[in-house]
PQR file with spaces between the fields and no chain letter, atoms N, CA, C, O and H, PARSE charges and radii, in Angstrom:
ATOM       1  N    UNK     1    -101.261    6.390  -29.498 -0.4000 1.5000
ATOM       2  CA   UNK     1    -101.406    6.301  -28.071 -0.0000 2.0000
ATOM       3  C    UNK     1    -100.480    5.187  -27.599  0.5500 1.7000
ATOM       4  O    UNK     1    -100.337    4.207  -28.329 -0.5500 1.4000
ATOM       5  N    UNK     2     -99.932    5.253  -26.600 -0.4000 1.5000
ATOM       6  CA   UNK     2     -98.851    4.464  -25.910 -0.0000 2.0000
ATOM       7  C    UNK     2     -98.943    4.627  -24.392  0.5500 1.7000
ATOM       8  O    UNK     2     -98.973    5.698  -23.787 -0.5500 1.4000
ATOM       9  H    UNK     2    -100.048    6.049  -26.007  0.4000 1.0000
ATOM      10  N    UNK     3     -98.993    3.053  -23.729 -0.4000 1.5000
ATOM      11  CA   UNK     3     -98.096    3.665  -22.554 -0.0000 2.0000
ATOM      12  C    UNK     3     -97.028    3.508  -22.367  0.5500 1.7000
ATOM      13  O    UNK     3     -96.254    2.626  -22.740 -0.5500 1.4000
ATOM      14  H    UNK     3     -98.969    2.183  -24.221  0.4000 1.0000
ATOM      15  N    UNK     4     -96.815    5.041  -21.293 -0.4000 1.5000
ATOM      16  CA   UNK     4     -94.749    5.154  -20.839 -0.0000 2.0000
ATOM      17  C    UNK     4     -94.253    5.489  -19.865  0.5500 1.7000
ATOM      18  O    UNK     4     -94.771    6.443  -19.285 -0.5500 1.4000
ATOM      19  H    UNK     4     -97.444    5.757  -20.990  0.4000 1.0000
ATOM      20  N    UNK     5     -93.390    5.032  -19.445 -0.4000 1.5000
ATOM      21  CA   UNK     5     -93.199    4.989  -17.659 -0.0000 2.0000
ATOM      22  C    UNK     5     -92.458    6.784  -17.423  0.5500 1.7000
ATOM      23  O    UNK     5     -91.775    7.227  -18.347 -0.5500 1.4000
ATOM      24  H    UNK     5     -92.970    4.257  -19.916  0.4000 1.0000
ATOM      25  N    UNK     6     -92.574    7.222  -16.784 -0.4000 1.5000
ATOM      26  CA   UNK     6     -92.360    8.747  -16.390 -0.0000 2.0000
ATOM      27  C    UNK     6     -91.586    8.334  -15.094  0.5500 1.7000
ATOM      28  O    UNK     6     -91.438    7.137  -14.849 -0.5500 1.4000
ATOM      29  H    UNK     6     -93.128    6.861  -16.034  0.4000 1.0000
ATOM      30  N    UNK     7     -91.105    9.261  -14.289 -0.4000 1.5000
ATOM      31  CA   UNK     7     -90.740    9.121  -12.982 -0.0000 2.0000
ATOM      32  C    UNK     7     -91.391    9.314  -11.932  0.5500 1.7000
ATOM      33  O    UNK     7     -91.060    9.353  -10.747 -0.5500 1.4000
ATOM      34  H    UNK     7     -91.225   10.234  -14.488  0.4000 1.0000
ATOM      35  N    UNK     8     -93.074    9.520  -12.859 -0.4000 1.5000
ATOM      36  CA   UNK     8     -94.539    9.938  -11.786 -0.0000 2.0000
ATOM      37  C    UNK     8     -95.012    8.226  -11.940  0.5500 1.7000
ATOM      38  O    UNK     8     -95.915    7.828  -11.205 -0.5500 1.4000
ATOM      39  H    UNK     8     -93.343    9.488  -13.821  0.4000 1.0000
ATOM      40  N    UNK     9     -94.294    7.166  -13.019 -0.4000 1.5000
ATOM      41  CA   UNK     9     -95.113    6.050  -12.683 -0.0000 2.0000
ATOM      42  C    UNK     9     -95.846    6.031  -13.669  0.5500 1.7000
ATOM      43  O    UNK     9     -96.483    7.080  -13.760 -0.5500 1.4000
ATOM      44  H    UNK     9     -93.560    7.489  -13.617  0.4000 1.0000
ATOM      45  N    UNK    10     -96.086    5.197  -14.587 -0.4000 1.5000
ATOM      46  CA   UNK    10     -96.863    4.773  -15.889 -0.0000 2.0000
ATOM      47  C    UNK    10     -97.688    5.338  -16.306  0.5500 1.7000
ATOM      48  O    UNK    10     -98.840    5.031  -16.000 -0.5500 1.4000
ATOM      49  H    UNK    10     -95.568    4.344  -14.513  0.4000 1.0000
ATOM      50  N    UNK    11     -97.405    6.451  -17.221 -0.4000 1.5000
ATOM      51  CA   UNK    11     -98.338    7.315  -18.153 -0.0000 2.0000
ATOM      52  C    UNK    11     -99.257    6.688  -19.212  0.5500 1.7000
ATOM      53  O    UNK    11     -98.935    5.524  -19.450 -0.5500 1.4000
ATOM      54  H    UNK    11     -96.469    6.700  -17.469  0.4000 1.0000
ATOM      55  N    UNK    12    -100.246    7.107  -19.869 -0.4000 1.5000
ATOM      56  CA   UNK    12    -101.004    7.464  -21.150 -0.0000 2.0000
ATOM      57  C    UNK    12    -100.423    8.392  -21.607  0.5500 1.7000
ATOM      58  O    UNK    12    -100.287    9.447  -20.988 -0.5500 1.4000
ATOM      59  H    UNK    12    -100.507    8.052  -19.675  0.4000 1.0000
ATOM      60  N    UNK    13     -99.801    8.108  -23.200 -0.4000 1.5000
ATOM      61  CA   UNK    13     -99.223    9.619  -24.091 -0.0000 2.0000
ATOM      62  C    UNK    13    -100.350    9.516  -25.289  0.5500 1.7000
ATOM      63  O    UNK    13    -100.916    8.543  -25.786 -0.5500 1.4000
ATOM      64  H    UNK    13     -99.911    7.251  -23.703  0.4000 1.0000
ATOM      65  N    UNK    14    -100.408   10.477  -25.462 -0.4000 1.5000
ATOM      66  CA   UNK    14    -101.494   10.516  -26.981 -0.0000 2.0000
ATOM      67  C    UNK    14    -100.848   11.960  -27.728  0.5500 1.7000
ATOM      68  O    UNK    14    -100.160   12.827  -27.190 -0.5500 1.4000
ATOM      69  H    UNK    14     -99.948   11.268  -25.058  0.4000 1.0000
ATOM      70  N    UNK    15    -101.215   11.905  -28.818 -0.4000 1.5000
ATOM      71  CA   UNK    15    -100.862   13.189  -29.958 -0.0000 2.0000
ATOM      72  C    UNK    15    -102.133   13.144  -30.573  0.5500 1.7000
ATOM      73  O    UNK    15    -102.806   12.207  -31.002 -0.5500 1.4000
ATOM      74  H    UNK    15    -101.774   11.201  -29.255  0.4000 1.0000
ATOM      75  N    UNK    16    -102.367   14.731  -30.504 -0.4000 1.5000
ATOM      76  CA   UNK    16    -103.800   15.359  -30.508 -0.0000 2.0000
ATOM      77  C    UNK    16    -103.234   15.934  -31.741  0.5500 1.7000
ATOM      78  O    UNK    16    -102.266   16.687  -31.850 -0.5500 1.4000
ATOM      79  H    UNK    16    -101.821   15.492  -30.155  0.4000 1.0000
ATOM      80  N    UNK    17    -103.908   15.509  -32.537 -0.4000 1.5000
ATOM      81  CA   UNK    17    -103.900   16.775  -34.136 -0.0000 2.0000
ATOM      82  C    UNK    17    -105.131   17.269  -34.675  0.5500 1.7000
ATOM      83  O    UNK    17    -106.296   16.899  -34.815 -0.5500 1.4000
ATOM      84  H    UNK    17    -104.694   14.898  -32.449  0.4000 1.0000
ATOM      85  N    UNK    18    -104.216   18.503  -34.983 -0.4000 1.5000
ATOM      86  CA   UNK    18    -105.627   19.275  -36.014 -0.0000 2.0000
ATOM      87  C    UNK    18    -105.774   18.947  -36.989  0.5500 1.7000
ATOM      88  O    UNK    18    -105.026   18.763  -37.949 -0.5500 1.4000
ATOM      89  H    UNK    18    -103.269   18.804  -34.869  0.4000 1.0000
ATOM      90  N    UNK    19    -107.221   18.799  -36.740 -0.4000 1.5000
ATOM      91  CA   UNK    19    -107.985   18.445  -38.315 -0.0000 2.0000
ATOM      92  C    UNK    19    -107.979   19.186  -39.074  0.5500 1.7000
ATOM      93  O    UNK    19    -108.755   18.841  -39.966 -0.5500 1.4000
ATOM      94  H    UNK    19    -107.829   18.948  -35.960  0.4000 1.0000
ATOM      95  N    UNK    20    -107.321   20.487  -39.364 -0.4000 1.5000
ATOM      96  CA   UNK    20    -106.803   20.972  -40.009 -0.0000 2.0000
ATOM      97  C    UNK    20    -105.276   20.779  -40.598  0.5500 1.7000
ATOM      98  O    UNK    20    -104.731   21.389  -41.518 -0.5500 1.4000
ATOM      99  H    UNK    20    -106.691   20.767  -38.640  0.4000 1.0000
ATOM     100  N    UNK    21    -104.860   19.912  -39.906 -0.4000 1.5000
ATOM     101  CA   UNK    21    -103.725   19.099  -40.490 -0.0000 2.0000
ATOM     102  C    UNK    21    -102.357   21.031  -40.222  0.5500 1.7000
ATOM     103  O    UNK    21    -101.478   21.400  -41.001 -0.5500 1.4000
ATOM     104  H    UNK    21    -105.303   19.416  -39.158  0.4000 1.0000
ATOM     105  N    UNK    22    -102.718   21.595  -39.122 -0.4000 1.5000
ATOM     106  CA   UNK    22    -101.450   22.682  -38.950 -0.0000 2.0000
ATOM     107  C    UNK    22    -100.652   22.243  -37.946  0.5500 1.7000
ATOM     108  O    UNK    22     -99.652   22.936  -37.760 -0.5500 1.4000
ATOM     109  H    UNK    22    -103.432   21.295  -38.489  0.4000 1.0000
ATOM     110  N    UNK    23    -100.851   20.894  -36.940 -0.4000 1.5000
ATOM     111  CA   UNK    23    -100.072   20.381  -36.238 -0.0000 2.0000
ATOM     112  C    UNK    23    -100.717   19.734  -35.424  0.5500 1.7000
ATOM     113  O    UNK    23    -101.865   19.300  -35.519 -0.5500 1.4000
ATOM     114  H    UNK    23    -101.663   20.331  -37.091  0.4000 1.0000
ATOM     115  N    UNK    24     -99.740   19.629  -34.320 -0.4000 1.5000
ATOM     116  CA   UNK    24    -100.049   18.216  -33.369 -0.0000 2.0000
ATOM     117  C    UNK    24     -99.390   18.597  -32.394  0.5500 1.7000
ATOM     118  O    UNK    24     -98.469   19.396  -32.561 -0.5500 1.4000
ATOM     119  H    UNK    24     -98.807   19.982  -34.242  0.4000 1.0000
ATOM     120  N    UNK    25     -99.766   18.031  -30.944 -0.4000 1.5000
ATOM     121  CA   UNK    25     -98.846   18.393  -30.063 -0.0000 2.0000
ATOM     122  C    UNK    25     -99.076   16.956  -28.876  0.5500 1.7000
ATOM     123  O    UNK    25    -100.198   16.471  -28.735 -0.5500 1.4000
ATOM     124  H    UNK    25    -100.514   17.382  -30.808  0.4000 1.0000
ATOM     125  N    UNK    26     -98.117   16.527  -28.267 -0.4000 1.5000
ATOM     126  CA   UNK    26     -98.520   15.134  -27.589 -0.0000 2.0000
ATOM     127  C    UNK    26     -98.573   15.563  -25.987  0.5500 1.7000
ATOM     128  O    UNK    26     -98.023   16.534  -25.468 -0.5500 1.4000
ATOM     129  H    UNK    26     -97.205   16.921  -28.382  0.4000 1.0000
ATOM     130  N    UNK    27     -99.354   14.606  -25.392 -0.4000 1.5000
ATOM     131  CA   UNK    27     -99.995   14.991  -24.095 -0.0000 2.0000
ATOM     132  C    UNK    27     -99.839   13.657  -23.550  0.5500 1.7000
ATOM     133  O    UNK    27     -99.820   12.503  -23.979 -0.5500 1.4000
ATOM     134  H    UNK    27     -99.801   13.817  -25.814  0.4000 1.0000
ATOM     135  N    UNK    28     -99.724   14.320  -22.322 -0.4000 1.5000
ATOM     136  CA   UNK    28    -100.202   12.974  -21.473 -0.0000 2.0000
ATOM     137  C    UNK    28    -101.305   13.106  -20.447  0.5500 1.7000
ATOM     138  O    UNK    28    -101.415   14.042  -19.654 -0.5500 1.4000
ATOM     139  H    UNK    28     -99.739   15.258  -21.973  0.4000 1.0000
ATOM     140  N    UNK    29    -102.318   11.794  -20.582 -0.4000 1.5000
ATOM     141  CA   UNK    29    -103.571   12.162  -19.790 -0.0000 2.0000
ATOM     142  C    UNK    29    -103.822   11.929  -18.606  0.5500 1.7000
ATOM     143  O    UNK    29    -103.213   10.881  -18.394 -0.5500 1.4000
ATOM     144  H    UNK    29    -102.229   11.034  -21.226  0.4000 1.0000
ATOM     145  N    UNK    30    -104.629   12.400  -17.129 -0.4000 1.5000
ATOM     146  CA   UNK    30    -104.205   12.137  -16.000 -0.0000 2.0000
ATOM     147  C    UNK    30    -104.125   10.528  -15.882  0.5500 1.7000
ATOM     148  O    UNK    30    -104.542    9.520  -16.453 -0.5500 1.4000
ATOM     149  H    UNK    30    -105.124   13.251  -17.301  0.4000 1.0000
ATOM     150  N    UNK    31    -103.073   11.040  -14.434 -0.4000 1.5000
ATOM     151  CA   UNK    31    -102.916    9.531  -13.522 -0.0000 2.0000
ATOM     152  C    UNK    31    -104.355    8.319  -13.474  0.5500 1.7000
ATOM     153  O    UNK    31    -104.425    7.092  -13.544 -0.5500 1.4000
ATOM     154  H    UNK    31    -102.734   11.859  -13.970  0.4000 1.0000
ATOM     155  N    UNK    32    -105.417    9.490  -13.309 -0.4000 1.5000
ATOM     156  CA   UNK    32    -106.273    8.334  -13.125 -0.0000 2.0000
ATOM     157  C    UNK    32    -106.879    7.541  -14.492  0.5500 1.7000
ATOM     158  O    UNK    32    -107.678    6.619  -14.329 -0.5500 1.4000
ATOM     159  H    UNK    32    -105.361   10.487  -13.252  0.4000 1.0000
ATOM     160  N    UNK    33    -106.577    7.834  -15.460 -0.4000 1.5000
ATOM     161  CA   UNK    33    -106.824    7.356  -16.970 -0.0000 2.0000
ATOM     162  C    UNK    33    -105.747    6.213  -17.204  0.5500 1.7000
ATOM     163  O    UNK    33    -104.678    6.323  -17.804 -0.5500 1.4000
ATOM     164  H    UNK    33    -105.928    8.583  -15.592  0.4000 1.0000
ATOM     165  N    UNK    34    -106.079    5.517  -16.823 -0.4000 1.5000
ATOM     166  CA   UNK    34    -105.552    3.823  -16.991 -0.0000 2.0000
ATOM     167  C    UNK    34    -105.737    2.901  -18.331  0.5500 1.7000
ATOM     168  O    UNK    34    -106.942    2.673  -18.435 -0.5500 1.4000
ATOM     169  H    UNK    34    -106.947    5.428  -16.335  0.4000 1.0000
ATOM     170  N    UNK    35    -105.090    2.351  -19.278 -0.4000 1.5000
ATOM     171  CA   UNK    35    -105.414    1.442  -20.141 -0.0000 2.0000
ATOM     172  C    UNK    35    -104.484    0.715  -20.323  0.5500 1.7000
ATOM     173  O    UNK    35    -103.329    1.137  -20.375 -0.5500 1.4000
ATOM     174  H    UNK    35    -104.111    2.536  -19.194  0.4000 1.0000
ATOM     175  N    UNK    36    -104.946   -1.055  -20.511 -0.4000 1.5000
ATOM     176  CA   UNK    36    -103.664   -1.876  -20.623 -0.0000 2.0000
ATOM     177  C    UNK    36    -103.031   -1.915  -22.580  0.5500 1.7000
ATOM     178  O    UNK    36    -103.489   -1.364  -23.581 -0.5500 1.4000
ATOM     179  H    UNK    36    -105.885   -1.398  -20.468  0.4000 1.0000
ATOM     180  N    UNK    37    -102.304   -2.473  -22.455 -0.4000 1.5000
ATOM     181  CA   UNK    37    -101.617   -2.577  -23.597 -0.0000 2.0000
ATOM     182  C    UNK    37    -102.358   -3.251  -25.269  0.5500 1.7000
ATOM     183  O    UNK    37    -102.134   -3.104  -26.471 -0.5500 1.4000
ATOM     184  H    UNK    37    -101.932   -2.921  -21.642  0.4000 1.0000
ATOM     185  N    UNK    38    -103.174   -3.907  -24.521 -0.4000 1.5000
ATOM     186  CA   UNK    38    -104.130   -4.399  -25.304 -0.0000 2.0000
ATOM     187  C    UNK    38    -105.060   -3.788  -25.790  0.5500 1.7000
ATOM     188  O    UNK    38    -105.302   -3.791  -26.997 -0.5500 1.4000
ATOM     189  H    UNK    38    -103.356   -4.026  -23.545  0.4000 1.0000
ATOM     190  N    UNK    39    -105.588   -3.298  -25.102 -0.4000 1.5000
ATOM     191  CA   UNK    39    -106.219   -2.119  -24.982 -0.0000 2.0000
ATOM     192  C    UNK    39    -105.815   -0.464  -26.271  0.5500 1.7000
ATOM     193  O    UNK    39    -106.593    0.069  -27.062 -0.5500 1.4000
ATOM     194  H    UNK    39    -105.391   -3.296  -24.122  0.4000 1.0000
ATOM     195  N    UNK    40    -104.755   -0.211  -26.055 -0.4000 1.5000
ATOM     196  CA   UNK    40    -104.008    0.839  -26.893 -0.0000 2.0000
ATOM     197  C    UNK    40    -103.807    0.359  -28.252  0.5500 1.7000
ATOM     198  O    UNK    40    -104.109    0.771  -29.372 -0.5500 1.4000
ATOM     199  H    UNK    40    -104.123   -0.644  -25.412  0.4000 1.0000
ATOM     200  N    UNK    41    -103.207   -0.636  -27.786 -0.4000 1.5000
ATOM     201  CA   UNK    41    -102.880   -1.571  -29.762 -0.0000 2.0000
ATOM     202  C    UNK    41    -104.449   -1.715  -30.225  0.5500 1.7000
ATOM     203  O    UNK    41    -104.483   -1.323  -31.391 -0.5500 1.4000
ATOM     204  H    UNK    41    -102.962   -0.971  -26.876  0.4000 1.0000
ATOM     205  N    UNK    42    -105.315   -1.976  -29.947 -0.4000 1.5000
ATOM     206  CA   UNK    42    -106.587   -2.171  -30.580 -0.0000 2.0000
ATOM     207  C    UNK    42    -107.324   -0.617  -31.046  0.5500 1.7000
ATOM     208  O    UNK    42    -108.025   -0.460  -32.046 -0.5500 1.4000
ATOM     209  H    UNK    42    -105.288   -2.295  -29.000  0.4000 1.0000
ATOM     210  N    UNK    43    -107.021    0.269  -30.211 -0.4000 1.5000
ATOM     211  CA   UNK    43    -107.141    1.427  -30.805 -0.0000 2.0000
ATOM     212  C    UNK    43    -106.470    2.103  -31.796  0.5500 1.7000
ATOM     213  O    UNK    43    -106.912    2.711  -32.771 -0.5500 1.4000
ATOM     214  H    UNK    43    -106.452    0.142  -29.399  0.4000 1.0000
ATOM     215  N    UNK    44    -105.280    1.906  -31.398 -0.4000 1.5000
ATOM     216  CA   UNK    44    -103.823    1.990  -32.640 -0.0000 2.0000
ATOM     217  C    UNK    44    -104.263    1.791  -33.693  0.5500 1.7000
ATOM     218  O    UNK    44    -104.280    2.676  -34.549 -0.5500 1.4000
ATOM     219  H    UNK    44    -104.921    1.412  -30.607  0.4000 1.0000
ATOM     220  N    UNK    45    -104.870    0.218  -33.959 -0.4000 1.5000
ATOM     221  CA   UNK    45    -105.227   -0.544  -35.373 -0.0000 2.0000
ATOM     222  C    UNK    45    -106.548    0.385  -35.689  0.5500 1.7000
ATOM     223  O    UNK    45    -106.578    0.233  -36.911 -0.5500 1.4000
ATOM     224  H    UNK    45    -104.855   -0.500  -33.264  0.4000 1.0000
ATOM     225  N    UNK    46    -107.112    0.822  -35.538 -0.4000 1.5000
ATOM     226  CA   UNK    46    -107.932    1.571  -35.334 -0.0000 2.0000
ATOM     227  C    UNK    46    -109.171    0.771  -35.899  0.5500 1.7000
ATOM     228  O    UNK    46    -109.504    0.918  -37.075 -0.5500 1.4000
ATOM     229  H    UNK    46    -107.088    0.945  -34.546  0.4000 1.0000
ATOM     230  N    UNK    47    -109.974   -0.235  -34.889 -0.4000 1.5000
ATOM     231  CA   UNK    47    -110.565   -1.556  -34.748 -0.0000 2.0000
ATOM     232  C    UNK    47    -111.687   -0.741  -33.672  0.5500 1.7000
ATOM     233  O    UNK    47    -112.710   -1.404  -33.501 -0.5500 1.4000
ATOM     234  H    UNK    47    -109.703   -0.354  -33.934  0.4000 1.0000
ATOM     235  N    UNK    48    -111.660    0.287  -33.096 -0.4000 1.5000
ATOM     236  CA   UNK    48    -112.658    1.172  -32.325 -0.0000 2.0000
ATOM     237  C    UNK    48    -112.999    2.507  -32.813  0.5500 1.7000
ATOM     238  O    UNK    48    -111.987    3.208  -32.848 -0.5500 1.4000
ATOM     239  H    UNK    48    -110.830    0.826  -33.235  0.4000 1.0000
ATOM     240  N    UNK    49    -113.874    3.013  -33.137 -0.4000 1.5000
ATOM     241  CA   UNK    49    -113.663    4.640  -33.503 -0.0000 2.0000
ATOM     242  C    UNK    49    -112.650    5.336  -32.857  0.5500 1.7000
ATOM     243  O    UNK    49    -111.949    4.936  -31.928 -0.5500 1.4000
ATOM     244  H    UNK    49    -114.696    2.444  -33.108  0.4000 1.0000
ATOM     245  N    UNK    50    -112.620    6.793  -33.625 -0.4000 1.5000
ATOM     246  CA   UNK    50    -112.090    7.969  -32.696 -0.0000 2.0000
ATOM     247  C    UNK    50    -113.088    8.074  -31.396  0.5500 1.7000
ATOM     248  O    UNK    50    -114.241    7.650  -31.311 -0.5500 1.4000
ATOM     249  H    UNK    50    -113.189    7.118  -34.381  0.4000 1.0000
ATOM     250  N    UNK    51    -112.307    8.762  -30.408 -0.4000 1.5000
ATOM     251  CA   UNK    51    -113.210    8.981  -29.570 -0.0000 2.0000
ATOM     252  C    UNK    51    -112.210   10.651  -28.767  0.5500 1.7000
ATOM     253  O    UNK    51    -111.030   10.995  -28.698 -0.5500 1.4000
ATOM     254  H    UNK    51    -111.370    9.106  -30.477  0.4000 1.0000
ATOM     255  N    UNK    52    -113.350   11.151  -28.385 -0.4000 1.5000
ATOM     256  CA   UNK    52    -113.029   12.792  -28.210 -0.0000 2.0000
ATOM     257  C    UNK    52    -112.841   12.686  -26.221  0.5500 1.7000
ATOM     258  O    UNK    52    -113.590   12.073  -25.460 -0.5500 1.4000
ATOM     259  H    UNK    52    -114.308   10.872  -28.441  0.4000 1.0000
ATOM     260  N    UNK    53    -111.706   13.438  -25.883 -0.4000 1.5000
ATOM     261  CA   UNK    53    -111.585   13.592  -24.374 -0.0000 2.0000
ATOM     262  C    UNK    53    -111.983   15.142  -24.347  0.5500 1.7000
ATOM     263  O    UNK    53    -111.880   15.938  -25.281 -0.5500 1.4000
ATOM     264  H    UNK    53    -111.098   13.936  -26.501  0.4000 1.0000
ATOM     265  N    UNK    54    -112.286   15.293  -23.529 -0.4000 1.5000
ATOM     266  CA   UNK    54    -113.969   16.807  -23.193 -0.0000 2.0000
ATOM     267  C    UNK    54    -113.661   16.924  -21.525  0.5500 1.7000
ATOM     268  O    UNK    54    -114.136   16.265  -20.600 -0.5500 1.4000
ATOM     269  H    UNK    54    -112.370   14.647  -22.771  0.4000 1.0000
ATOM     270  N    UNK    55    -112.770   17.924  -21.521 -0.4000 1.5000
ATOM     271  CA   UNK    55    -112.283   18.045  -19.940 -0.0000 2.0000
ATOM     272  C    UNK    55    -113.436   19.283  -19.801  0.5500 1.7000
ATOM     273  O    UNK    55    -113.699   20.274  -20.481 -0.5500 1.4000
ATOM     274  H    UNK    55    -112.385   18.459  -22.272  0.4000 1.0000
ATOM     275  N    UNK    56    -113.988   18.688  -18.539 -0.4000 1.5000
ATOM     276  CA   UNK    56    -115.506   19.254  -17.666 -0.0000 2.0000
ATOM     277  C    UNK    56    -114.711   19.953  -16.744  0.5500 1.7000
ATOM     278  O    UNK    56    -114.849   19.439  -15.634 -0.5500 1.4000
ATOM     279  H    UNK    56    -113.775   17.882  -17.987  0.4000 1.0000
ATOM     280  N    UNK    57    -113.845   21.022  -16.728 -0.4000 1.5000
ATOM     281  CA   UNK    57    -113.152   21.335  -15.671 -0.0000 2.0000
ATOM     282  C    UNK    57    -112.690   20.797  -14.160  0.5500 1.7000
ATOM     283  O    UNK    57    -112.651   19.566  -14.152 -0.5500 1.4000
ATOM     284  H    UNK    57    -113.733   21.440  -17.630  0.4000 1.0000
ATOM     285  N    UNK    58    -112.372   21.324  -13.031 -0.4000 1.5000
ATOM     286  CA   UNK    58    -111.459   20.960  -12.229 -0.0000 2.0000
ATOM     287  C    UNK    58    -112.490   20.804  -10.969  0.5500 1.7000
ATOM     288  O    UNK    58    -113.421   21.543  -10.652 -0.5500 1.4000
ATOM     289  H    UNK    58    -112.403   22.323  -13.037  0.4000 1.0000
ATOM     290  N    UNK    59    -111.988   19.518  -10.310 -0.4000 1.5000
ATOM     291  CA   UNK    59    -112.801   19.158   -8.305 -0.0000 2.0000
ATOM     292  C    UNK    59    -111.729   19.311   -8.314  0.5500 1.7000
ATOM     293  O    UNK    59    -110.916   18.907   -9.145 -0.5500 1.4000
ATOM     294  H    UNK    59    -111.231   18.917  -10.568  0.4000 1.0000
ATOM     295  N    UNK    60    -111.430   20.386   -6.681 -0.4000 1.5000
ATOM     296  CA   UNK    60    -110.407   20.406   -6.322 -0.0000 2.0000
ATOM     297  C    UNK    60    -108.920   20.529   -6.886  0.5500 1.7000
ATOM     298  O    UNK    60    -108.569   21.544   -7.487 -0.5500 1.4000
ATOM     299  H    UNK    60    -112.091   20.715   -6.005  0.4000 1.0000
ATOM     300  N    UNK    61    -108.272   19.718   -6.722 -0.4000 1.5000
ATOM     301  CA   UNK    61    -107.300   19.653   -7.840 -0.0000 2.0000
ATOM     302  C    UNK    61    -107.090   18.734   -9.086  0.5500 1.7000
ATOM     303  O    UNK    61    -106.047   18.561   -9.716 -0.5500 1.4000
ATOM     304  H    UNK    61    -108.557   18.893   -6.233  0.4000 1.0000
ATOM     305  N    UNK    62    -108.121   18.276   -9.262 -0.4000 1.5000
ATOM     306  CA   UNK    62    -108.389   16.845  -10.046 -0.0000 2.0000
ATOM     307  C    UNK    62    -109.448   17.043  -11.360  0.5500 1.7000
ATOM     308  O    UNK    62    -110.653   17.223  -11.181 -0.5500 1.4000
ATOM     309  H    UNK    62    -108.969   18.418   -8.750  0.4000 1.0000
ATOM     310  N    UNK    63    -108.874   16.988  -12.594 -0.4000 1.5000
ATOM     311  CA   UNK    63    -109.474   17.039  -13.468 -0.0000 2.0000
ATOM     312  C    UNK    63    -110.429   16.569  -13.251  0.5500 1.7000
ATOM     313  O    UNK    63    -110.576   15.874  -12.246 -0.5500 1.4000
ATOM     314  H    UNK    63    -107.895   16.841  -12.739  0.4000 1.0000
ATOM     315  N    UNK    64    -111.509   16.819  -14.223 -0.4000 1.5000
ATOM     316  CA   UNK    64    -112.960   16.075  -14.432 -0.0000 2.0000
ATOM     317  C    UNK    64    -112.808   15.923  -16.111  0.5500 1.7000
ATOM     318  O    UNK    64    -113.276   16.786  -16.854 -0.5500 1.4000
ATOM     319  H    UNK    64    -111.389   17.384  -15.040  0.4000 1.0000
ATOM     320  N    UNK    65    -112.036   14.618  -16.672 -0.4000 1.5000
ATOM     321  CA   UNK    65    -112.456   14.321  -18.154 -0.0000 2.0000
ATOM     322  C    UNK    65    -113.693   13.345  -18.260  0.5500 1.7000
ATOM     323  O    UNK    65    -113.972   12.588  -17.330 -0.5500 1.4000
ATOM     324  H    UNK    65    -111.657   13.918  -16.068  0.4000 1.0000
ATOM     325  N    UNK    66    -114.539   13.401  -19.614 -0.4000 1.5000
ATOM     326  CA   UNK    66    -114.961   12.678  -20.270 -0.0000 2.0000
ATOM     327  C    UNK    66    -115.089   12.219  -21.400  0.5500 1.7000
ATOM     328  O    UNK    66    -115.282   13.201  -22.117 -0.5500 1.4000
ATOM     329  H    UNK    66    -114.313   14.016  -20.369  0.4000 1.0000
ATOM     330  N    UNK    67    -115.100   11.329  -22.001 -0.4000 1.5000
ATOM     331  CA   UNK    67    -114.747   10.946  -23.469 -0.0000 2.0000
ATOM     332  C    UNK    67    -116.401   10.070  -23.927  0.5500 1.7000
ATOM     333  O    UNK    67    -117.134    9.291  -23.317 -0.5500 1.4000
ATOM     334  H    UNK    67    -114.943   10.531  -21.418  0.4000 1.0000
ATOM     335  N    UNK    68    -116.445   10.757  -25.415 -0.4000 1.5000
ATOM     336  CA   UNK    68    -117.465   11.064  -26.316 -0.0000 2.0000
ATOM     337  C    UNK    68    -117.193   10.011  -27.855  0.5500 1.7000
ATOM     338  O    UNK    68    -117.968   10.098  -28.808 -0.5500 1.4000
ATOM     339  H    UNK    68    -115.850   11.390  -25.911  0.4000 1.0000
């Protein structure tokens, strides 16, 4: 997980793999999913569990995630 500046203005990137180990593909999570740098490196080190994002479908035009 990293953040990276886009031309929409400072992303969240993450790479989602299967636990089946057949691949991976990297994403970026909405605008409103914010984390500082400190924040990412401590997960990086992996010093917090995994934790699962569980998109509850769509308000309007605006995702509804939650993480588990």
């Amino acid at each position: 997980m990293k953040n990276v500046e886009t031309k929409f203005g400072t992303a969240v990137s993450c790479i989602l793999s299967d636990p089946d180990g057949a691949g991976s593909i990297n994403i970026f999570l909405p605008k409103a999913i914010r984390m500082n740098d400190v924040d990412i490196e401590t997960y990086n080190l992996g010093i917090v569990p995994p934790i699962s994002l569980i998109y509850k479908g769509l308000n309007r035009r605006s995702f509804i995630i939650d993480f588990e």
